[in-house]
N, C-alpha and C positions, 0 to 999 in steps of 0.2 A: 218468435224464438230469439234470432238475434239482438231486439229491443230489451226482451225481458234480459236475456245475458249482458249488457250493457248498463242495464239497471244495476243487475247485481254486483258490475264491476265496479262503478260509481258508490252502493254503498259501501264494497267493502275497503275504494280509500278515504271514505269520510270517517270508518270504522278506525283506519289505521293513525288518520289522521289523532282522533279522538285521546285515542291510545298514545299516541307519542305526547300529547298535550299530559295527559294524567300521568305520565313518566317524569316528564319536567316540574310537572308542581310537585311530587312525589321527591323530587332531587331537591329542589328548595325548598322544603318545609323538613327534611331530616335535618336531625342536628348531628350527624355525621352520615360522613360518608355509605352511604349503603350499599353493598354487593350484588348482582346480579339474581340472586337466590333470593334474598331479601324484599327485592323489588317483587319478583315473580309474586309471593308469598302475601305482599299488602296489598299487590292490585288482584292477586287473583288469577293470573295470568300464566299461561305456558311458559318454562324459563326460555326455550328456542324462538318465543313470539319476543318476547322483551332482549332477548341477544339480538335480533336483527335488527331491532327499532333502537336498541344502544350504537350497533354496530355504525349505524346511517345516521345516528345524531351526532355520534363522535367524529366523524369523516366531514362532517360540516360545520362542526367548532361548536354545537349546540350544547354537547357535555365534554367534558373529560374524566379521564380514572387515572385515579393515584395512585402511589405504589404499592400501595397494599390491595389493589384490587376491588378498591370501592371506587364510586361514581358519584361525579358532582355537577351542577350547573359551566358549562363553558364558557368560553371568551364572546364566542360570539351572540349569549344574549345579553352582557354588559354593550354591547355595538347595539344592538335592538333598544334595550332603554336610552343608551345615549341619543340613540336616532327622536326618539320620541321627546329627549326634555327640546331638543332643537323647536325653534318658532317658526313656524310653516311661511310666516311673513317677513324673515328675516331682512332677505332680500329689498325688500319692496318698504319696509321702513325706513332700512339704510341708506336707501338710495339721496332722499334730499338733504341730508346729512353729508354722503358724500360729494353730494354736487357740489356744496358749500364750501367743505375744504379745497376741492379744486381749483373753485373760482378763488380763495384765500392763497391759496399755499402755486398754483399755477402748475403744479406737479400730477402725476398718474396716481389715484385714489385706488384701491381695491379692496374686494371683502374675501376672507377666505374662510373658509367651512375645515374644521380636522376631520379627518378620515384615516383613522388610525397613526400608523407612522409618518403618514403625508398630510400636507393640505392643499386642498384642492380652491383655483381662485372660480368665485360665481358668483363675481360682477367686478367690472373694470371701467372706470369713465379714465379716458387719457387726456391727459395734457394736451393744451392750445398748440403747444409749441413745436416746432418742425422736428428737433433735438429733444425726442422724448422716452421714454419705458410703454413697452406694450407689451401686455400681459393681456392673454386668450384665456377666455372664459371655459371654464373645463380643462386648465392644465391642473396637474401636478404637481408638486414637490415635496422633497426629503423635509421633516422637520429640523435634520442636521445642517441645513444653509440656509442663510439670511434672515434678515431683522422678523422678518415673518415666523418661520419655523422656530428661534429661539423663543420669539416674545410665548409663542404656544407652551413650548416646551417647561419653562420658566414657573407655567401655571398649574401643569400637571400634579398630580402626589408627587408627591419625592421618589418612595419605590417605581412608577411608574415613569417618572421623567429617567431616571438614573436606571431603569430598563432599557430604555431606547437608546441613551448615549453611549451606553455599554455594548448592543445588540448591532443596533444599527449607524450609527455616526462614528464609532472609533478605526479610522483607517488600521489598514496593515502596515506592520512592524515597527509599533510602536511598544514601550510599555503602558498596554490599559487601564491599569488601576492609577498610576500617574495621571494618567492623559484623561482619564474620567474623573479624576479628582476634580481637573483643574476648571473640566470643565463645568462641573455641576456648580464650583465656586461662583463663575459668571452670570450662570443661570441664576443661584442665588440674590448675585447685585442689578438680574434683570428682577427679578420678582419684588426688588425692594423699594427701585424707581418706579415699577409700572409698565417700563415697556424697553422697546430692544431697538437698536439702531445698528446698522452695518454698512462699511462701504467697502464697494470690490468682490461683494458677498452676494448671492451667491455668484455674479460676474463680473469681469472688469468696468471697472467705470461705473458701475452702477451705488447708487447709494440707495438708501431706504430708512425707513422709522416707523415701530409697529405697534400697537397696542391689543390687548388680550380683551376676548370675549366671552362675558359668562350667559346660560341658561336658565330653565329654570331649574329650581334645585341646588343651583351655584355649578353648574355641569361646565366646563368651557368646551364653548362650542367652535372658536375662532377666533380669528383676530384680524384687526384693520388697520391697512398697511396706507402709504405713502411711500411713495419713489419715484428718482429722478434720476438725470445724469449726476456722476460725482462733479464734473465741473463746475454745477450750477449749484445743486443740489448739496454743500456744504455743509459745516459742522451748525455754526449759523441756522441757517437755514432749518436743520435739521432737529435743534431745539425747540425752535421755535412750532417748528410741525406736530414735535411731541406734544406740545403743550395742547395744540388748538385737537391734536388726538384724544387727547384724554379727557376733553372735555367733549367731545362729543360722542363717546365711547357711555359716559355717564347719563349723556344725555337719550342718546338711540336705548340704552336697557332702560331707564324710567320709564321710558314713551310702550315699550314695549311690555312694562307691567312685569318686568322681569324679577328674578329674585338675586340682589347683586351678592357678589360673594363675599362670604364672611371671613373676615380676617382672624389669624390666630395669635396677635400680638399689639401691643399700640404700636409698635416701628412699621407694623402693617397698616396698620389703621391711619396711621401719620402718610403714610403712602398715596393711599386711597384719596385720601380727605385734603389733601396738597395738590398743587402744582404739581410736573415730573421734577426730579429735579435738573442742573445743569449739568449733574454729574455726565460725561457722556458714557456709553456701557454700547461695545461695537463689538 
């Protein structure tokens, strides 16, 4: 008896499962938004069965409903495809690549992965040097600090970049729409160079220089950093790191079969297809 009752439990959440999947293709293939009643009506379904399977997809960011009380695909299955255009080998590509700049440049190499409004570092080779930057593999950080977080930022959609500086980077009491102005201007002169440099950003002393990572798809998936002390780790210095950046930035997505991203302009294209330039952008 209990065996059979455990059977039955087991089908009925393959059942649920089933059912929440036939919801979600049901939300992406309407060419509007559909209501509650709606849904019941195409799949066939109890409206109180589809209110609970809404109720639990929307608590998990899988749907949301708009004002009028319809229901559409969520945020959280745009994170699901993004997870997917990412290269399982990312890592393990990058790595000889970053060894390279190390032994070149003598500074702290890193890769970092976006994950929403942060990005997370997952993989670090450190500099030789006694006086160096170390970065732990499974930290953290704000998109809103340092040459990392912009160079991301930078590459985002515009609605989507200009969400986050708005949302999450505009400190308290300022005026926003100024101060989001000025910054998405920067963001612009990062996306026009290629990549982002900072020093003192996100801590004292520290300097860095970042370049942006795309997917496939053209998704950006990251970006690969350099950093050192500011002492060492100068303007100098730090051009020159863009440079040998960017050129191995071209070279790790070729190798990876990747799809590079498509520019929407020749001043883009003249970006891409150049050196950085020396303009510095901190």
């Amino acid at each position: 008896m209990a065996r059979a009752q455990r059977v039955g439990v087991e089908a009925g959440g393959v059942q649920a499962v089933e059912r929440a999947i036939e919801v979600l293709s049901a939300l992406a293939e309407a060419s509007v938004c559909p209501t509650l009643q709606q849904l019941s009506e195409r799949l066939g379904v109890a409206p109180s069965t589809i209110h609970r399977m809404l109720t639990t997809l929307e608590r998990t960011g899988m749907v949301e409903r708009d004002p009028a009380g319809g229901y559409a695909p969520g945020p959280k299955i745009a994170d699901l495809y993004q997870a997917r255009s990412r290269d399982p080998d990312l890592r393990s590509r990058a790595l000889p690549l970053m060894q390279q700049l190390r032994e070149v440049t003598g500074e702290t190499v890193s890769l970092h992965a976006r994950r929403n409004t942060v990005h997370v570092c997952v993989e670090s080779i450190e500099s030789p040097h006694e006086l160096c930057i170390r970065l732990e593999v499974g930290a953290a950080a704000s998109l809103c600090r340092g040459s990392t977080g912009r160079a991301i930022l930078a590459h985002l959609p515009p609605n989507e970049s200009r969400r986050i500086v708005s949302e999450e980077c505009a400190p308290d009491g300022v005026d926003v729409e100024g101060w989001v102005g000025e910054r998405l201007y920067e963001l612009q002169m990062v996306r026009a160079v290629g990549y982002a440099m900072a020093t003192n950003d996100p801590s004292p002393g520290v300097a860095g220089v970042s370049v942006p990572l795309f997917g496939r798809g053209a998704d950006l998936v990251g970006a690969l950093t350099i950093s050192g002390p500011a002492v060492r780790f100068r303007r100098r210095e730090l051009l020159a790191a863009a440079e040998r950046l960017h050129a191995a930035a071209i070279e790790m997505l070729r190798s990876m079969e990747m799809s590079f991203w498509l520019p929407r302009s020749e001043v883009e294209v003249a970006a891409i297809n150049a050196p950085p330039s020396v303009k510095e952008i901190g």
